[in-house]
C-alpha positions as CSV (number, residue, x, y, z in Angstrom):
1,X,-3.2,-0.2,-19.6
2,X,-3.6,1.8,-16.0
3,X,-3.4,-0.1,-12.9
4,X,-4.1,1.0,-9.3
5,X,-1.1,1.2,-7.4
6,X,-1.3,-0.1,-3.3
7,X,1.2,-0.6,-0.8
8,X,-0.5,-2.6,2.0
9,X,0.7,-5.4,4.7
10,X,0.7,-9.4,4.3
11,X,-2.5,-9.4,6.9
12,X,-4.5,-7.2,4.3
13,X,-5.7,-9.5,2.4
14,X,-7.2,-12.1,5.1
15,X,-8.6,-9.0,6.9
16,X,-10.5,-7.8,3.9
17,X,-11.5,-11.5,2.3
18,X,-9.2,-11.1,-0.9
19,X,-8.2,-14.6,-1.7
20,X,-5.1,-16.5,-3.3
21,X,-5.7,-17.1,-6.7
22,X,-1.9,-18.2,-7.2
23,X,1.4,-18.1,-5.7
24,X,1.8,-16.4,-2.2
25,X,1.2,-13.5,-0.2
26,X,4.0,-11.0,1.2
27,X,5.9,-12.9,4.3
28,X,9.0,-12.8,6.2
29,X,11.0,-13.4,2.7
30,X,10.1,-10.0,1.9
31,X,12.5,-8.1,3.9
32,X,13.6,-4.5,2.9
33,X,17.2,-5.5,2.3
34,X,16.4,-8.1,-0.2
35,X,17.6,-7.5,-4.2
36,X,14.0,-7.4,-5.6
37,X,10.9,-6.2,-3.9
38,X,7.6,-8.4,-4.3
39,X,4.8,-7.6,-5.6
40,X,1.0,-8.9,-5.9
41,X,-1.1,-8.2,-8.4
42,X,-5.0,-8.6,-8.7
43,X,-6.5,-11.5,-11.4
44,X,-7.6,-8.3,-13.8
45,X,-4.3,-7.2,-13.8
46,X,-2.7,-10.6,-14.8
47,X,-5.5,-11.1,-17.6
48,X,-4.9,-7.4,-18.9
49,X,-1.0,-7.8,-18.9
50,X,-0.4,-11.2,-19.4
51,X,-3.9,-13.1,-21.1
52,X,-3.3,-16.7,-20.5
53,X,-0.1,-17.1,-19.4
54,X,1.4,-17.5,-15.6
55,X,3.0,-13.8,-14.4
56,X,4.5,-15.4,-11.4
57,X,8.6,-14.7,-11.3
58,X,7.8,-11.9,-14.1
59,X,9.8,-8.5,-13.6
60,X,7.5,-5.6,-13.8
61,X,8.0,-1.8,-13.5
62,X,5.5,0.6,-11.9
63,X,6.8,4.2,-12.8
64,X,8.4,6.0,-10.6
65,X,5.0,5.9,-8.1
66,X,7.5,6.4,-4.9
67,X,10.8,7.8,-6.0
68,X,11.9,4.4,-6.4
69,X,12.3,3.4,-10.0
70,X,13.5,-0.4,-8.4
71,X,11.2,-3.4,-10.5
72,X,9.5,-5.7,-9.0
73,X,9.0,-9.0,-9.1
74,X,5.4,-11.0,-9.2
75,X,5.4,-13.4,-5.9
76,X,1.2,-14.3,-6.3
77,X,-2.4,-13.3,-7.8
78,X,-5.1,-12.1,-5.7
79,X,-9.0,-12.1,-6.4
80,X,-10.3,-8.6,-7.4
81,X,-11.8,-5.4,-5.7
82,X,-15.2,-3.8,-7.1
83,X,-14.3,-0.9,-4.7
84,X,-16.1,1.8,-7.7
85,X,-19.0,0.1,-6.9
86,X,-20.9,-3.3,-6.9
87,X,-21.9,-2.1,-10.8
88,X,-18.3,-1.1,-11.5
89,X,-15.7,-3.7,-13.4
90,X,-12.9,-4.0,-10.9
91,X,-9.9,-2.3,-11.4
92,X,-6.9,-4.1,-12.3
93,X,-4.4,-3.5,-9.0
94,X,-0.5,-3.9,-8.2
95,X,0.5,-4.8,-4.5
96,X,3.5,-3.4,-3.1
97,X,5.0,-4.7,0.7
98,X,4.5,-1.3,2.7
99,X,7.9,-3.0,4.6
100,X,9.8,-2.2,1.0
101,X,8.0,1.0,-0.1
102,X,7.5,3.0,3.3
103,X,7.3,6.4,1.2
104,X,4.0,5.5,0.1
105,X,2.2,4.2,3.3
106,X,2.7,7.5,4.7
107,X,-1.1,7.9,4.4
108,X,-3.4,4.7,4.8
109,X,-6.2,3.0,5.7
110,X,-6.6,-0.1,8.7
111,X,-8.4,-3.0,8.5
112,X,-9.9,-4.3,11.3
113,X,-11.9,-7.5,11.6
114,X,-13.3,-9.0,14.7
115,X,-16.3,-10.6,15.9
116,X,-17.7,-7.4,18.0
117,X,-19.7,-5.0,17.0
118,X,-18.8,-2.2,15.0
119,X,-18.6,0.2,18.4
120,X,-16.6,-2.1,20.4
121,X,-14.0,-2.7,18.0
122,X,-13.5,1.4,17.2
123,X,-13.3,2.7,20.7
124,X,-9.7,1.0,21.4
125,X,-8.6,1.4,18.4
126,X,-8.9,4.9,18.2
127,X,-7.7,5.0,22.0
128,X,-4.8,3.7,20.3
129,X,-4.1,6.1,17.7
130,X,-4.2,8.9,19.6
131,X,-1.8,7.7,22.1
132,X,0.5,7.0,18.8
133,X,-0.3,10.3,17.3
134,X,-3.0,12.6,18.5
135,X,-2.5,14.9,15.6
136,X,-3.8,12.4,13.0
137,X,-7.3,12.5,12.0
138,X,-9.1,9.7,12.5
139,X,-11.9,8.0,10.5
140,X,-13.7,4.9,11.1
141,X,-16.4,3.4,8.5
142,X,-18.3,-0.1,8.6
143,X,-18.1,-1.9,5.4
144,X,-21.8,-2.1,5.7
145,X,-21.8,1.7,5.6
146,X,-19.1,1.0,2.1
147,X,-21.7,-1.5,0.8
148,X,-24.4,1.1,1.3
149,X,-22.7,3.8,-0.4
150,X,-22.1,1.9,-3.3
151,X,-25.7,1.0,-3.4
152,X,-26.9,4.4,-3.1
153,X,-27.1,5.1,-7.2
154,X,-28.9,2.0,-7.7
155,X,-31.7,2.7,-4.9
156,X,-31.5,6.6,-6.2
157,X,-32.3,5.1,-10.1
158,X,-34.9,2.8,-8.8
159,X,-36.3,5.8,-6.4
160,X,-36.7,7.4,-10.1
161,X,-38.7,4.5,-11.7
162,X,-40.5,4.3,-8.9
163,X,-41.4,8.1,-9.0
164,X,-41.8,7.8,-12.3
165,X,-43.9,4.8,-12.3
166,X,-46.1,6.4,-9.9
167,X,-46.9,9.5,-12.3
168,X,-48.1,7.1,-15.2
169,X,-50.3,5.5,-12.4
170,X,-51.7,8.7,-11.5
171,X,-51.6,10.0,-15.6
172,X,-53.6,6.6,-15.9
173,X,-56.0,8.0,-13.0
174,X,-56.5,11.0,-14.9
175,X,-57.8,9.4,-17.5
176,X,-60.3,7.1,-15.9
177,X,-61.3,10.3,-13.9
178,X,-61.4,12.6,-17.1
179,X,-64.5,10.2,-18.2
180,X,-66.0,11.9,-15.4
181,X,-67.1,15.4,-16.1
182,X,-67.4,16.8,-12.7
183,X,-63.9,16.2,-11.8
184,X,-62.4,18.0,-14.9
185,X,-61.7,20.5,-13.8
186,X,-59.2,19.2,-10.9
187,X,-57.6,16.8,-13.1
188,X,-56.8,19.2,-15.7
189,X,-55.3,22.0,-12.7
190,X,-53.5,18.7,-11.3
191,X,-51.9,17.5,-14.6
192,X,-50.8,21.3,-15.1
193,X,-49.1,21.5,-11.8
194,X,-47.0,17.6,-12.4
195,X,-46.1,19.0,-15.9
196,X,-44.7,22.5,-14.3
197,X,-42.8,20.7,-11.5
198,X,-41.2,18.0,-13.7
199,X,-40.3,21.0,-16.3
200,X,-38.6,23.0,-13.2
201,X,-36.7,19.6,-12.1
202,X,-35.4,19.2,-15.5
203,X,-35.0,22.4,-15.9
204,X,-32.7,22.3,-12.8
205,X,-30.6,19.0,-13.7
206,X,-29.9,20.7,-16.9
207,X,-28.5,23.9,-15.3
208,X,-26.4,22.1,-12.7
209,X,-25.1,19.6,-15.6
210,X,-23.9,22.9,-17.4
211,X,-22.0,24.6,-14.5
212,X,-20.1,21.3,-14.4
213,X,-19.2,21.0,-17.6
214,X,-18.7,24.9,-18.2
215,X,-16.5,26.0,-15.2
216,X,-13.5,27.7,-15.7
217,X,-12.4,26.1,-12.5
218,X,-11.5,22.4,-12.2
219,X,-13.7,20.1,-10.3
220,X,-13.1,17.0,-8.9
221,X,-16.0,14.7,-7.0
222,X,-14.7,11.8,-5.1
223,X,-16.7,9.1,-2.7
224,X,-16.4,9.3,1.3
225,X,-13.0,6.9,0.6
226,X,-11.7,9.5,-1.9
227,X,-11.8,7.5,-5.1
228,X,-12.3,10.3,-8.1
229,X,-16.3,9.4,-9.2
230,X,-16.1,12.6,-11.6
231,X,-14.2,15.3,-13.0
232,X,-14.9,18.0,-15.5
233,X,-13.5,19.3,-18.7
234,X,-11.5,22.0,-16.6
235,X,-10.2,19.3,-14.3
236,X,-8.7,17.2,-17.2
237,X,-7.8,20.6,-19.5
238,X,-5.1,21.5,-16.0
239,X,-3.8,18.5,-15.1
240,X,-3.4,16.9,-18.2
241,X,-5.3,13.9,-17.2
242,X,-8.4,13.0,-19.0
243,X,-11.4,11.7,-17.1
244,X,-10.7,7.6,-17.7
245,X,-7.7,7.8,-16.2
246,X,-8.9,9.9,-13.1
247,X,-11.9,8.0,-12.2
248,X,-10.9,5.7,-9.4
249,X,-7.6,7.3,-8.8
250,X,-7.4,9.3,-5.4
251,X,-6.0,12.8,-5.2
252,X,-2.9,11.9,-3.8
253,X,-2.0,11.3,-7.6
254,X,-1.8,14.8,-7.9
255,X,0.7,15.3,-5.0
256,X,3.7,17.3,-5.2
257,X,5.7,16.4,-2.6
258,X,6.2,19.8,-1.6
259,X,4.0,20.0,1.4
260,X,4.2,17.7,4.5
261,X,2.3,15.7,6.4
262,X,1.0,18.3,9.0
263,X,-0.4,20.0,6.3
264,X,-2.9,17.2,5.3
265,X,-3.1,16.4,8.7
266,X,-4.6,20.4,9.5
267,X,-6.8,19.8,6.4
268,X,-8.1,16.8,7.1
269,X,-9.3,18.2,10.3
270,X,-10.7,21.3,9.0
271,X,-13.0,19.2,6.8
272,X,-14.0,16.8,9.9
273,X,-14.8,19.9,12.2
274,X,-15.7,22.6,9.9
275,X,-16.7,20.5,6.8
276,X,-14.8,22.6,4.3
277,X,-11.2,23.4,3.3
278,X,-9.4,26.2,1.4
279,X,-6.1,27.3,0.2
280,X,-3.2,27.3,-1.4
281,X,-1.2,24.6,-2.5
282,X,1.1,23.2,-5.0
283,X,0.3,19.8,-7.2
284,X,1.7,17.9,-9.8
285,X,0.3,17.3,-13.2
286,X,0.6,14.6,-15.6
287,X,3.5,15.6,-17.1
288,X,5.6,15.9,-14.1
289,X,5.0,20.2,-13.9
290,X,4.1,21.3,-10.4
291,X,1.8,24.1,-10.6
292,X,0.6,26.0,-7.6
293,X,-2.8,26.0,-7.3
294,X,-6.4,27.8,-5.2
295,X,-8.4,24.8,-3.5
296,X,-11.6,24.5,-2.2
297,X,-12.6,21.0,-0.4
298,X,-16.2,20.5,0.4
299,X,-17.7,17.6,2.2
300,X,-20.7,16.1,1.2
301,X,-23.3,14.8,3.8
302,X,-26.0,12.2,3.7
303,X,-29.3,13.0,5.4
304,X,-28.2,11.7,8.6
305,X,-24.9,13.5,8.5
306,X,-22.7,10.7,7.3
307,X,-20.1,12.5,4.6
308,X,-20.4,10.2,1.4
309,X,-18.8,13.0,-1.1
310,X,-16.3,15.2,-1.4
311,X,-16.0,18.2,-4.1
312,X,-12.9,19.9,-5.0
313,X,-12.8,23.3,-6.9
314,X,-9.5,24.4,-7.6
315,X,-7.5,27.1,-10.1
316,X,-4.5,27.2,-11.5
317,X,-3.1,30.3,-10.3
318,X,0.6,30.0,-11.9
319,X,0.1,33.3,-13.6
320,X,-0.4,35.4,-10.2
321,X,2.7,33.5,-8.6
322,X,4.7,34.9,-12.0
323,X,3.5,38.7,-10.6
């Protein structure tokens, strides 16, 4: 089966309330110099791989995710992650030390817990990072904002019944009102006018579900932390990856290696300042072929301007390069 692939620090799993199911978390024994690197992996995992029996001391390889094809050995079992979404089974996840496999904590995300508000705890710490680094982008989210996000489809579906559940009040109106044959007349022009605008919004859903699933580009939708929400038939028919096994995966899958850091640093900051990104750059797909490719990066805002999407639009342009 697939499993997410982290590399995080021993303090990650205290700062974000992941507990010890078994075994132990990543500590000083862990060093880089050591024969075997250690790894943690999430209770899904274990049950997926290993259904009732004990993975601890177990040798496992993860691909070559880092360059490194090294195995790893199982040091503990940690509680699971709905980060999809509070409706969304967790994903089975592997734990690397970030102290063993630096290649692949050269982009990551801080925890930060603390008994201050949300304010007081992101004004030094981004003091601090741009005294490290003042070319790194920078972006700070409450998990209250995560939580809400991950909410938003289920208030969105109940905004629908709702809606919904008020038109068969008012269609029940119309026919306690229809008894009455003075008001006829506005019932009837009223019902004609809710049937034309629900026509129109299906209408529209339809067209918009089409485009998706018709482009000739790929497309790629991903949540405010980058996890892949959607893709569509074009996405899957370039990279070679179908949509199961992009959902929840981040783009960085798709990396080449060929461009460096500054580049996703100027990126990252276009998308922060200008809320878009485009151009050229190379990616790999599934079967290992690095393909240059013609990007567009869009993000997504809520009403009150917090970015909760991102959409990718990109083309395969391997033909032109040939010319």
């Amino acid at each position: 089966g697939h499993a997410e692939f982290r590399v995080t620090s021993a303090g990650y799993f205290g700062a974000m309330g992941i507990p010890l199911i078994r075994g132990r978390l990543f500590d000083e024994r862990d060093a880089p110099d050591v024969p075997l690197d250690a790894a943690l992996i999430s209770a899904s995992l274990a049950e997926q791989r290993w259904p009732g029996e004990d993975p601890i001391g177990r040798l496992i390889f993860f691909g070559n995710m880092d360059g490194d094809p090294r195995p790893f050995t199982i040091v503990g079992i940690v509680g699971d992650v709905h980060d999809r979404g509070l409706g969304a089974p967790p994903r089975p996840t592997f734990y690397a030390d970030y102290r063993q496999r630096p290649a692949r904590a050269s982009e990551f995300h801080i925890a930060i817990v603390g008994r201050s508000d949300a304010a007081a705890l992101t004004t030094p710490a981004r003091r601090i990072a741009r005294e490290l680094d003042p070319q790194v982008p920078i972006r700070f989210r409450r998990l209250e904002d995560v939580v809400s996000a991950s909410l938003a489809d289920r208030r969105f579906v109940l905004f629908l019944l709702g809606l919904f559940g008020g038109l068969a009040l008012d269609l029940l109106l119309f026919v306690i009102i229809r008894s009455q044959a003075n008001e006829q007349e506005r019932v009837e022009a009223k019902a004609s006018a809710m049937t034309v605008e629900l026509r129109e919004s299906a209408e529209r859903l339809r067209l918009v579900a089409s485009v998706f699933e018709h482009a000739a580009e790929g497309v790629a939708i991903t949540d405010a932390d980058e996890r892949i929400v959607d893709v569509n038939p074009t996405f899957c028919e370039i990279t070679g990856y179908n949509r199961a096994e992009a959902i929840g995966q981040t783009p960085r899958a798709l990396k080449s290696g060929r461009q460096d850091e500054e580049f996703y640093a100027a990126m990252w900051q276009a998308l922060q300042h200008q809320g878009y990104w485009r151009g050229e750059i190379w990616n790999r797909k599934k079967s290992g072929e690095v393909y240059p490719e013609l990007l567009t990066i869009s993000a997504i805002p809520d009403a009150t301007g917090a970015i909760t999407h991102y959409v990718g639009i990109f083309t395969d342009i391997s033909v032109l390069k040939e010319h």
